[in-house]
C-alpha positions in Angstrom: -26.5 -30.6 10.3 -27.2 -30.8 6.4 -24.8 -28.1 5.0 -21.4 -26.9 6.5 -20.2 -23.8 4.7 -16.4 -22.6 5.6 -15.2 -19.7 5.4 -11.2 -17.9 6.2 -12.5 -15.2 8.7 -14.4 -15.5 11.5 -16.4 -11.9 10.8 -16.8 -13.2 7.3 -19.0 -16.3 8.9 -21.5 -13.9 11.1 -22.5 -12.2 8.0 -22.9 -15.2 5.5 -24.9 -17.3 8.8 -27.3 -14.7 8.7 -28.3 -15.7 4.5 -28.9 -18.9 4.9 -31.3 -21.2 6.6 -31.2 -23.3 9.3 -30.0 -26.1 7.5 -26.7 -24.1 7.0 -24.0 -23.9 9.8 -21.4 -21.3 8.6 -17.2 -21.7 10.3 -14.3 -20.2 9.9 -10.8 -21.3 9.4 -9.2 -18.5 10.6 -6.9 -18.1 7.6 -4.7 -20.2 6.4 -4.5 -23.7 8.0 -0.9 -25.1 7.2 2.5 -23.8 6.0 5.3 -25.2 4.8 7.4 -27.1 7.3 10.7 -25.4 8.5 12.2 -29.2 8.7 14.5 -31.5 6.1 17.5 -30.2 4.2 18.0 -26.2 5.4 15.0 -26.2 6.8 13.4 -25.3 3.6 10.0 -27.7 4.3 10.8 -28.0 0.1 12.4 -31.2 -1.6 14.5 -29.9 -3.9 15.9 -32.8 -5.6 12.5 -34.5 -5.5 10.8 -31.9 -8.0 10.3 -29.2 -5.1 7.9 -31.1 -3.5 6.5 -29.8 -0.3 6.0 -30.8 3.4 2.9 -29.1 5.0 2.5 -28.7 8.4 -0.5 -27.7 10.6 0.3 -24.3 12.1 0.4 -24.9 16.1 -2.2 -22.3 16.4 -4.6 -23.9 14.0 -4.6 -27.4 15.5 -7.4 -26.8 17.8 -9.2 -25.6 14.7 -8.4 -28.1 12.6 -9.9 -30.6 15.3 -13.3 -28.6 15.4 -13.6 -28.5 11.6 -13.2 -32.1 11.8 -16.0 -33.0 13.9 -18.3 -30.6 12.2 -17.3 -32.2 8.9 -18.4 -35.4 10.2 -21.6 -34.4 11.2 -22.6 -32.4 7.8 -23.7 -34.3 4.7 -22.6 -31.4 2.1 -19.4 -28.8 2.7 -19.2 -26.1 1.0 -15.9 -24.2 0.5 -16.2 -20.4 0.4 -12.5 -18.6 0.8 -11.7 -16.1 -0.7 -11.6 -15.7 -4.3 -8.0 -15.7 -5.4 -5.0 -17.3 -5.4 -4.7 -17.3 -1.4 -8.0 -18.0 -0.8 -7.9 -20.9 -3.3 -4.8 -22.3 -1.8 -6.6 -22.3 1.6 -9.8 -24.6 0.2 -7.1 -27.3 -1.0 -5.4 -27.2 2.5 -9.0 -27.7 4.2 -10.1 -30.5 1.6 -6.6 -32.4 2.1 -6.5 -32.7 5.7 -10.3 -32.9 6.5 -10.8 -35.5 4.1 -13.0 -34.0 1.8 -13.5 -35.6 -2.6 -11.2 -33.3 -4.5 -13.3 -34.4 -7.3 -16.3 -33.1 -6.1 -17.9 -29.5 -7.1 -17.7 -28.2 -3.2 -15.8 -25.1 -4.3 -18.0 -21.5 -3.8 -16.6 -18.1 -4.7 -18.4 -14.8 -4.7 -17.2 -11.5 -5.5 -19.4 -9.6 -2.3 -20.6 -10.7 0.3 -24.5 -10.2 0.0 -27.6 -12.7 0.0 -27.9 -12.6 -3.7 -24.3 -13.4 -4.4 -24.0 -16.2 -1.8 -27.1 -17.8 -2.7 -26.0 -17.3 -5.8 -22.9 -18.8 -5.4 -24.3 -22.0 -4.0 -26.2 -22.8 -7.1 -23.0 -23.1 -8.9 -20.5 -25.2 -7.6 -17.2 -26.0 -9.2 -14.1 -28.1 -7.8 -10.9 -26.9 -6.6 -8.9 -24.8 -9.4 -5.5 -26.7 -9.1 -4.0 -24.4 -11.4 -4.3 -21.7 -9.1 -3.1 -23.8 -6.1 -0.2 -24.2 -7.9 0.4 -20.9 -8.7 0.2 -20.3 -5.2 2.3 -23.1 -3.9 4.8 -21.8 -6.6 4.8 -18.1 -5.3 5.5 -19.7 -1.6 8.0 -22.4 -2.4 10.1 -18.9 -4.7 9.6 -17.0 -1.3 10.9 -19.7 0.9 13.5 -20.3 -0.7 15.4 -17.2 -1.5 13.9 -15.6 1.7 15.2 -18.5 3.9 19.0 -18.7 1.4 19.3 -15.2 1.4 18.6 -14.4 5.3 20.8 -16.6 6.7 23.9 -15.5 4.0 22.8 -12.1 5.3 22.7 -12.8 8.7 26.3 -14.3 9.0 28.2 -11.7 6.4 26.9 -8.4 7.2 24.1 -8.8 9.9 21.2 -7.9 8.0 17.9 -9.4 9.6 16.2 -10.8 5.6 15.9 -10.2 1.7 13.1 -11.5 -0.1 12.2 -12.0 -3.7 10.0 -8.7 -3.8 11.2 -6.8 -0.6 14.5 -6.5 -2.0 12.8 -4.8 -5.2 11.2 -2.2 -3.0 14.5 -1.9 -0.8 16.7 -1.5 -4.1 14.1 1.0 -5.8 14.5 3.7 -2.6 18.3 3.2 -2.8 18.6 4.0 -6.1 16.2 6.8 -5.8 18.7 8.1 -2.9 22.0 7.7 -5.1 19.6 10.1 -7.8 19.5 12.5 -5.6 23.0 12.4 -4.1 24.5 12.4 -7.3 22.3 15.7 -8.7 23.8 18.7 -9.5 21.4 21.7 -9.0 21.7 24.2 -12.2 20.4 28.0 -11.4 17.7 29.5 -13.4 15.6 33.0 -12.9 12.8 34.0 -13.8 11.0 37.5 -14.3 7.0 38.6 -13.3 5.5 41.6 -14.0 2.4 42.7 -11.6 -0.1 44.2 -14.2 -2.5 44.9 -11.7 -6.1 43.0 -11.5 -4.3 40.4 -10.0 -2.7 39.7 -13.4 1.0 38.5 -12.1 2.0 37.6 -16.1 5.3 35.4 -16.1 8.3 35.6 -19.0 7.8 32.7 -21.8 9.4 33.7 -24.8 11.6 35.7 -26.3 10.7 36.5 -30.4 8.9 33.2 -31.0 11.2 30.8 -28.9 11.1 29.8 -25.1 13.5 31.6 -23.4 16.1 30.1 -20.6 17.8 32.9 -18.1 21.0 31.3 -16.3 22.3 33.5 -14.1 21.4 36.6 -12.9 23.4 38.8 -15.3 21.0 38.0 -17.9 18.1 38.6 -15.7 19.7 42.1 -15.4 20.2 42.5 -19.0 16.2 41.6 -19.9 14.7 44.2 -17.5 16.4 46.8 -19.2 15.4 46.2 -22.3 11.9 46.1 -21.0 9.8 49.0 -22.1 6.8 50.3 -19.8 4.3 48.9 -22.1 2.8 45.6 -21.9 0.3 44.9 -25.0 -2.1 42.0 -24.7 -1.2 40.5 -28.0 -2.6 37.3 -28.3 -5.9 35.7 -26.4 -6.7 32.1 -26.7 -9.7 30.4 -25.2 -10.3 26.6 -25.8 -12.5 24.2 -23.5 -10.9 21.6 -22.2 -12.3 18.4 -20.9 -12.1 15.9 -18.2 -12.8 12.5 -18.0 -14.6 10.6 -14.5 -11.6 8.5 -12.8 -11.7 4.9 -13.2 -13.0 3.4 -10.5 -10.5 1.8 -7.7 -8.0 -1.2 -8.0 -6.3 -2.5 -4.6 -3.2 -0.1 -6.1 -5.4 3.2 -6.4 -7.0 2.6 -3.9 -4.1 2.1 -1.2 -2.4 5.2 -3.4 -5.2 7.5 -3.2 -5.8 6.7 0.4 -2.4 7.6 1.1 -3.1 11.1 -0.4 -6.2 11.8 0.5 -7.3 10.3 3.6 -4.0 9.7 4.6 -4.0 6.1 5.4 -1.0 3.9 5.2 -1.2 0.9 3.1 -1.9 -1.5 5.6 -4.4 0.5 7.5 -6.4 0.8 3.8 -6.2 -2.7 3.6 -7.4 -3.5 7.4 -10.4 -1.1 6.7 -11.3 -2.4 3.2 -11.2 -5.9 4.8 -13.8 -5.2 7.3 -15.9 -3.1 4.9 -15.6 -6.2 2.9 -16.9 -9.2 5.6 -20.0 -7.4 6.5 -21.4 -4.6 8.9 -24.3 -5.1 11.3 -27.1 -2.7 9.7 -30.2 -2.0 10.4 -31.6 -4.3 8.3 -29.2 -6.7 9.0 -25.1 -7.9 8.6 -24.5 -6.9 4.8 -21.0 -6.9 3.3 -20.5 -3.0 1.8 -17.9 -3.6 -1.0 -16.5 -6.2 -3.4 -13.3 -8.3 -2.9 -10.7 -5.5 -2.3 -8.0 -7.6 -3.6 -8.2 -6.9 -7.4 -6.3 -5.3 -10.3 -9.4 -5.2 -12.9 -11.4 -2.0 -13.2 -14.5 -3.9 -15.1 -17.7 -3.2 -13.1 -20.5 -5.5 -13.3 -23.8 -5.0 -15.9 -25.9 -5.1 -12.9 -24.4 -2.2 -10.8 -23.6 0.0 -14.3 -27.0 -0.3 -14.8 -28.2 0.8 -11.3 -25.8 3.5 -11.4 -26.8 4.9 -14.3 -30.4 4.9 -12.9 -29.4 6.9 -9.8 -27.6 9.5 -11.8 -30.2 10.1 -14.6 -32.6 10.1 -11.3 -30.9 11.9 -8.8 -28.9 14.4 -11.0 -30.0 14.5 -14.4 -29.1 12.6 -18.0 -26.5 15.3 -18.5 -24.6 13.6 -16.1 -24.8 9.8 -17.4 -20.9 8.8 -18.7 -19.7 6.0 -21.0 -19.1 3.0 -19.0 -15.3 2.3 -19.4 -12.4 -0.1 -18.6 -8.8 -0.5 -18.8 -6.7 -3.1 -17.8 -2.8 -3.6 -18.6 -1.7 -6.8 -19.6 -0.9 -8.2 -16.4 -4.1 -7.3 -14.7 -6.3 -10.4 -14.3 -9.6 -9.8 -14.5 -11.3 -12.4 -12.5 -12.6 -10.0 -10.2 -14.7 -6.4 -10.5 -13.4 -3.3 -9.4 -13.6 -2.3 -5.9 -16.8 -0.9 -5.6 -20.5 -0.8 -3.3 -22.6 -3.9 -3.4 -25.8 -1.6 -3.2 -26.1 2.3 -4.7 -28.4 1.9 -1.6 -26.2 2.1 1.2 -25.3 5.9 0.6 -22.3 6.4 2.9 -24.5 9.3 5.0 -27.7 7.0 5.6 -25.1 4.2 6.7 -22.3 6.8 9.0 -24.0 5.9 12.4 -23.1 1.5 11.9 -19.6 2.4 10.5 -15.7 3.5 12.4 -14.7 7.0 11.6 -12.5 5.4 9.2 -14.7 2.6 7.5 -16.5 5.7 7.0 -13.9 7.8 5.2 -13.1 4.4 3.0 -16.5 3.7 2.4 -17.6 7.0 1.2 -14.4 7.0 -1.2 -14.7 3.8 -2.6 -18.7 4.5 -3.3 -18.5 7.9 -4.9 -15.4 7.3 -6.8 -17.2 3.8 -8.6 -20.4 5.9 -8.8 -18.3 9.3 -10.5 -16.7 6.4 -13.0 -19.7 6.6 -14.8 -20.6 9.8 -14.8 -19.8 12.3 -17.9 -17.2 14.8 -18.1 -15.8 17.7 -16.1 -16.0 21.1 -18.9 -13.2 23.2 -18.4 -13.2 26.7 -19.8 -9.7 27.8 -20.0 -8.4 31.0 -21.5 -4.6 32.3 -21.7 -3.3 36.2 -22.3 -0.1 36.6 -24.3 1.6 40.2 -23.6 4.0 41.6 -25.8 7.2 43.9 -24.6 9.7 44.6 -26.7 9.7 41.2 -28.5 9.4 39.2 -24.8 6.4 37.7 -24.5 4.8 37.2 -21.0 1.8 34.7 -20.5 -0.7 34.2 -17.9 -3.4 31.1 -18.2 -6.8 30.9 -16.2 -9.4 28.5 -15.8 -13.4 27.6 -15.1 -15.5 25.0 -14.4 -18.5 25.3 -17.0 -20.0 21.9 -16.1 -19.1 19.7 -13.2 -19.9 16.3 -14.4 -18.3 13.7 -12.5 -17.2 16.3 -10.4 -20.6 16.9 -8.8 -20.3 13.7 -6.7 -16.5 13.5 -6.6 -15.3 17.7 -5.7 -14.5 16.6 -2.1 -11.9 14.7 -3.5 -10.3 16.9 -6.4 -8.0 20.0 -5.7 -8.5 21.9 -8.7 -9.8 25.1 -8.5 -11.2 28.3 -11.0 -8.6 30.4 -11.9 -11.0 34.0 -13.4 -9.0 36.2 -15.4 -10.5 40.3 -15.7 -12.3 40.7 -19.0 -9.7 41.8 -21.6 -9.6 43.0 -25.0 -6.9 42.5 -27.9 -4.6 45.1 -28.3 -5.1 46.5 -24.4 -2.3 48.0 -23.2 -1.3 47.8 -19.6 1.6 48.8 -17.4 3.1 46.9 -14.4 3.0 47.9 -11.0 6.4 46.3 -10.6 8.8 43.3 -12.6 10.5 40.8 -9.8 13.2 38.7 -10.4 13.2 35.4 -9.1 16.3 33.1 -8.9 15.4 29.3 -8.6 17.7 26.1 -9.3 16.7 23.0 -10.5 15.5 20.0 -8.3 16.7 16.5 -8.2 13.8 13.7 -8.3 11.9 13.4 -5.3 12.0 10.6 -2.7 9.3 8.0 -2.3 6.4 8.7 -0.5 4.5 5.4 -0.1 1.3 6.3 -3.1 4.5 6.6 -5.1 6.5 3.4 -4.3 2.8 1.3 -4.6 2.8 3.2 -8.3 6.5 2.5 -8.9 5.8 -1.4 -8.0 2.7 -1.7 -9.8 4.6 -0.1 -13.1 7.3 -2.0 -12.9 5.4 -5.2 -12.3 6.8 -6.3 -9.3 4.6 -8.2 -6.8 0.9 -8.3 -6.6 -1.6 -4.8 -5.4 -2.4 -7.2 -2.1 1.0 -8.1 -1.1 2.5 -3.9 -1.8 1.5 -3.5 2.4 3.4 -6.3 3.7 6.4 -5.0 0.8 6.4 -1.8 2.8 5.7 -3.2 6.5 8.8 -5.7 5.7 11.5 -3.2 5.0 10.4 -0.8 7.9 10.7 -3.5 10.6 13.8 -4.8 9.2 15.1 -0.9 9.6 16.6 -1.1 6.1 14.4 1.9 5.4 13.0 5.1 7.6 9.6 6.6 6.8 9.9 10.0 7.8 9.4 13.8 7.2 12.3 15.2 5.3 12.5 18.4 7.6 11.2 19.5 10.5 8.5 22.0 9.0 7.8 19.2 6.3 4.0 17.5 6.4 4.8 14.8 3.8 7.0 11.7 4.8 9.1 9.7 2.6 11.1 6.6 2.5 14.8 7.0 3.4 17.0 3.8 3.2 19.4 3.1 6.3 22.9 2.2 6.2 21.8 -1.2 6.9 19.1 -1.4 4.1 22.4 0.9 1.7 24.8 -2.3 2.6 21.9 -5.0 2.2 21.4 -3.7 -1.3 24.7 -3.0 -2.2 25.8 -6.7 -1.5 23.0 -8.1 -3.0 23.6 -6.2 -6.0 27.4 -6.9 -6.0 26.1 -10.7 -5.6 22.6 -11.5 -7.0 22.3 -9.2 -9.6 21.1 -11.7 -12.3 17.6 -12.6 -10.2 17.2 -9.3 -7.6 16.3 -6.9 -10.3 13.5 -5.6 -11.4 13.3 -7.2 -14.9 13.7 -10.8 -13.5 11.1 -10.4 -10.6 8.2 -9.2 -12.9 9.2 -11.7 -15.3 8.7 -14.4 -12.3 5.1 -12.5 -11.7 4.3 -13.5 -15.6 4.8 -16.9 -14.9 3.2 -17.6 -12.0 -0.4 -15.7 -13.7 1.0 -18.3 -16.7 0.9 -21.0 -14.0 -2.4 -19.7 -12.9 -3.8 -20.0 -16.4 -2.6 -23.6 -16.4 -0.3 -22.5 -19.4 3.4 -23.1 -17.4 4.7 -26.2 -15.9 5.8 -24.9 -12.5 8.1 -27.3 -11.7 10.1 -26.2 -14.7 9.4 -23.1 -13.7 11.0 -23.7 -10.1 13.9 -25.7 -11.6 15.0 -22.5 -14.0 15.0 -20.7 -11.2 16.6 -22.5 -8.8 19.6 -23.4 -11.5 20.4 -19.9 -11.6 19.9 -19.0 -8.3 22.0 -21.6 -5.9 25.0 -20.9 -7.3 24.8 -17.4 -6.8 24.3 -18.1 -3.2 27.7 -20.8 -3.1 29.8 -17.8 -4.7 28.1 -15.2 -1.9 29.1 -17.8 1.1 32.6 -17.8 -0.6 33.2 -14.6 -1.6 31.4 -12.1 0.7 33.4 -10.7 3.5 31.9 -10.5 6.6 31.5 -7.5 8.2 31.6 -7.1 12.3 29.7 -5.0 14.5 30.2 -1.4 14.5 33.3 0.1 17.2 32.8 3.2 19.3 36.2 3.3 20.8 34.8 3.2 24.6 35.9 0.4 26.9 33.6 -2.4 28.5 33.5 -1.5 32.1 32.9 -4.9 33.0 36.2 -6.9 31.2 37.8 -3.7 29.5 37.0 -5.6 26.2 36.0 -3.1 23.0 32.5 -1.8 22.8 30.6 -2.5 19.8 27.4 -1.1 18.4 24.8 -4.6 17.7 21.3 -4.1 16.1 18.5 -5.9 18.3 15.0 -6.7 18.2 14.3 -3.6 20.4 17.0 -1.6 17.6 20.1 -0.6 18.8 22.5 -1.2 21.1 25.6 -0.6 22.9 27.5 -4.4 23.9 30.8 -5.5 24.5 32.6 -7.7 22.1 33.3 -10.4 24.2 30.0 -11.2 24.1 28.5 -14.0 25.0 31.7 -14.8 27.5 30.6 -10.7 28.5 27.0 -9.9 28.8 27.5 -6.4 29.8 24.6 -4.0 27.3 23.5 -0.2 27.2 20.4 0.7 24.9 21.4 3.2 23.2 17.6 4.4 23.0 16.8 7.9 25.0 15.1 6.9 28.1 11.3 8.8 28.2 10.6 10.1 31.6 6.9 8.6 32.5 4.5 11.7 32.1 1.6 12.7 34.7 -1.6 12.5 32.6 -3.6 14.7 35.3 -5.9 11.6 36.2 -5.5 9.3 39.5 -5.7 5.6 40.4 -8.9 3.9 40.8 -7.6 1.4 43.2 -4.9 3.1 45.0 -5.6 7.2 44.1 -2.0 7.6 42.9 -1.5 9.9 40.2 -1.5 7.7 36.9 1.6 8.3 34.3 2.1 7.5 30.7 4.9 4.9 30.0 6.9 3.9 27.3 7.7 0.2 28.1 11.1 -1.8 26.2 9.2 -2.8 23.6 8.6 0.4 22.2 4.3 0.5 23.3 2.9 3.1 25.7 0.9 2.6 28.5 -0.5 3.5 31.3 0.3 2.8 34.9 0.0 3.5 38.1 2.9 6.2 39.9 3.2 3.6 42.9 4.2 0.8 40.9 4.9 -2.3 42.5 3.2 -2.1 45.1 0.1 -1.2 43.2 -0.1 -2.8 39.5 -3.1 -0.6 37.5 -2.2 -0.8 33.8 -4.1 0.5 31.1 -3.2 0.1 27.3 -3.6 2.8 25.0 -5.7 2.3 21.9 -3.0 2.4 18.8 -3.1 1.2 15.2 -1.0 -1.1 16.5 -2.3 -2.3 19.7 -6.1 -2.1 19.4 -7.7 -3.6 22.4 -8.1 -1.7 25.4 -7.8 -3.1 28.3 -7.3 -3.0 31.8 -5.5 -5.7 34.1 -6.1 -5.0 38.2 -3.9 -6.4 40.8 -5.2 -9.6 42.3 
């Protein structure tokens, strides 16, 4: 073997194999290789008194790997690193080079943006060593993480019986709590307000009254308008202007996992699952080709090579009218090391490609490659016109809209909700009467919970953790039930994010305690210096030490000060030992206990019991009717009705639990 090229994901390895020659053997790490060690003071794995230094282990289930990579290293005269290209994947490459010997002065380092022949090959021709400034950055980030997740956990744990806090989860946690105390604390004010039906389907709606924007309160002066209403409604005023759209940017992880939310429905991580396999390469016809860029990126610059083939396609396919500006714009914390999410080829058109792709690589894949491709387009013409009637000095108004020329919009209209309003052709000065003037009482609404798009867009504005870690944010503070993702009524479609008791007392005493560094301002100052560390422009030990000055002594206070709080009473007895029944939170949720526990194991889940239900299909091996189950850990299944004697199971396909399989008694 001349040339060993690894790589983090095994999928990631099929496709790059299938570039190169024979004298290339592609592996895989399988992510990351070590962690920090949960041994030496608190179990940090972090030497806190010795400038933070770290203790690495090999993870248990990476030893075996490790081994493999070893041999094949010793048998290859050149290895090529190719994780991937950020902070993470960085991080990984110096984990690989430490323990499998490799020169950390060497130029063995690869990075490419897609995963295509051109860019790998590419890639290869231009070597670089390890960038230790973003290894540090990384090992920063984890060492923050460790130790105010490990600190904070336990303090939690033994005062109030929360399961964690983290530097970033807490944000997230703190940002729907606050958002709840909005809307507890609102006071809806009434308002009306008065329609008249002119006919024509003109339903004009009360703006003003002699010049100035009128406000009705209560329904009294509601009455007191109609009356002086006359029967005469006089089109006074017409004003027509055209109005312009511009093409949306094309996506960044944060839009993307947004507008997924909203339009394809897709929770954060599922976006993030799909993107990744859109990303490591699908089998083709013509071969294993990854379909877009690195999906882990807050940069909306797009390549000179692909605005260039996209502007061919549109003057070719649709016409020069429809060539855009080529535009980008990036805040000040975006780094742009990578392009936007985008297509690696204007040639894999998401309808040639359907039959290789999942349902939902499909759905991703077709947003992700019309939205780059409408980003260059030109823009949406908008024709709108507006009709001011005149009664009495009270001026009713009534706007409309069309679509003149659908620029961007002619490749990206699945995706936009807007629609032509026509008004009837109308003359100043036409007089009109209405069919009938409604009253309307409304009142006020508070602001509105988070749906996820929204807290991903809250994060991101507030600069609080990075686009790729906003899914694990979200998956954190569901499983630790300090929040509930949920409709807000029955008859409701959309759900939003409802905090707990659990997460409302986890906030509460970490505000009451930790105000000074879980708040919003000090976490996205923390993300500003680890891009500084990055950018080899921040010392990071300093960085740690600042940090860890302010923060222990917070945590000595807590252990001091905090009360602790016991285990929820319901007044019944323990039938057992007639000790007091307490509600405990479990890893299954919930559940009854009795307080003498563990001298008193007596328990009752407190979760309702699903009776199995009779799927209308039969055992293969015993002809039993087969039933759908609901096992302790919360999966369904399904078994066999003459369970034990006969042990059929089947799993049922889930986000959760992919695999399907089937396990037949021996």
């Amino acid at each position: 073997m001349k040339n060993l090229v690894i790589v983090e994901s095994p999928s990631k390895s099929k496709t790059i194999e299938k570039y190169l020659g024979k004298d290339f053997k592609v592996t895989s790490s399988k992510g990351h290789i070590c962690d920090l060690a949960t041994k030496g003071k608190e179990g940090l794995g972090v030497d806190v008194e010795n400038d933070f230094k770290p203790t690495y282990e090999i993870s248990p289930d990476k030893k075996s790997v490790v081994s493999e990579l070893k041999k094949l290293v010793k048998n290859a005269d050149q290895v090529y690193l190719a994780t991937d290209p950020d902070r993470e994947g960085e991080a990984i490459s110096w984990h690989l080079a430490r323990e499998l010997g490799l020169d950390m002065d060497q130029n063995n380092r690869i990075v490419f943006n897609e995963i295509t022949k051109n860019a790998v090959l590419k890639a290869l021709e231009e070597p670089r060593t390890i960038d230790m400034a973003l290894v540090r950055s990384q090992e920063t980030r984890r060492i923050l993480d460790r130790i105010i997740g490990f600190k904070l956990s336990k303090l939690l744990q033994k005062k109030i019986g929360s399961k964690s806090a983290g530097r970033v989860q807490s944000i997230a946690l703190r940002m729907i709590c606050d958002r709840e105390k909005e809307i507890e604390a609102f006071v809806p004010e009434e308002y009306w307000k008065i329609n008249a039906d002119l006919g024509k389907k003109l339903i004009v709606e009360l703006s003003k009254y002699q010049g100035k924007k009128i406000e009705i309160r209560n329904e009294e002066e509601a009455d007191a308008i109609l009356k002086a209403l006359g029967e005469d409604f006089v089109l006074a005023d017409i004003t027509e202007k055209n109005k312009k759209r511009a093409a949306y940017l094309p996506f960044i992880t944060s839009t993307l996992q947004q507008e997924a939310s909203t339009k394809l429905g897709f929770t954060s991580r599922k976006t993030m699952m799909v993107a990744q396999s859109l990303y490591e390469g699908v089998e083709l016809s013509n071969g294993a080709q990854g379909l877009i860029t690195y999906m882990r990126t807050d940069s909306t610059r797009l390549s000179n090579e692909f605005v260039a083939a996209a502007y061919d396609k549109i003057v070719n396919e649709y016409g020069k009218e429809y060539k855009g500006f080529y535009r980008v714009k990036n805040d000040g914390s975006a780094q742009d090391a990578h392009e936007a999410i985008r297509p690696t080829s204007l040639a894999n058109e998401p309808e040639a490609i359907k039959q290789y792709l999942s349902n939902d690589q499909y759905k991703l894949y077709r947003f992700i490659y019309y939205r780059a491709l409408a980003s260059l387009m030109a823009d949406a013409m908008f024709k709108s016109v507006t009709y001011d009637f005149d009664n009495n000095g009270y001026l009713f108004t009534i706007s409309g809209s069309k679509l003149e020329f659908d620029g961007f919009l002619k490749v990206y209209g699945d995706y936009d909700s807007s629609k032509d309003v026509i008004l009837p052709k109308l003359e100043k000065g036409d007089i009109l009467k209405a069919k009938k003037i409604l009253k309307e009482q409304h009142f006020t609404e508070g602001p509105s919970r988070y749906t996820e798009a929204r807290l991903i867009k809250a994060l991101e504005e507030e600069g609080v953790g990075r686009p790729s870690t906003y899914a694990t944010i979200i998956d954190t503070i569901e499983k630790r039930n300090y929040v509930e993702y949920k409709k807000a009524s029955d008859s409701g479609k959309t759900k939003y994010f409802f905090p707990t008791q659990q997460g409302l007392l986890t906030d509460e005493k970490l505000r009451e305690y930790f105000k000074q560094v879980i708040n919003i301002k000090y976490t996205a100052e923390m993300e500003s210096e680890l891009d500084e560390i990055a950018e080899d422009k921040l010392d990071s030990i300093k960085s740690l030490r600042e940090f860890y000055d302010r923060f222990q002594p917070l945590v000595d206070s807590a252990y001091e000060q905090m009360e602790k709080v016991g285990p929820e009473k319901t007044g019944e007895i323990c039938p057992e030992c007639g000790g007091e029944v307490v509600i405990r939170n479990g890893r299954y949720g919930k559940f009854k206990s009795c307080i003498n526990y563990p001298t008193c194991k007596w328990h009752e889940s407190l979760a309702k019991k699903e009776e199995p239900e009779d799927i209308g299909r039969t055992c293969p091996e015993c002809g039993k009717p087969l039933l759908k189950r609901k096992s302790k850990y919360g999966n369904y299944f399904i078994g066999c009705s003459g369970y034990p004697k006969c042990k059929y199971l089947e799993a049922i396909e889930s986000e959760n639990n992919r695999k399907f399989y089937r396990r037949k008694k021996k």
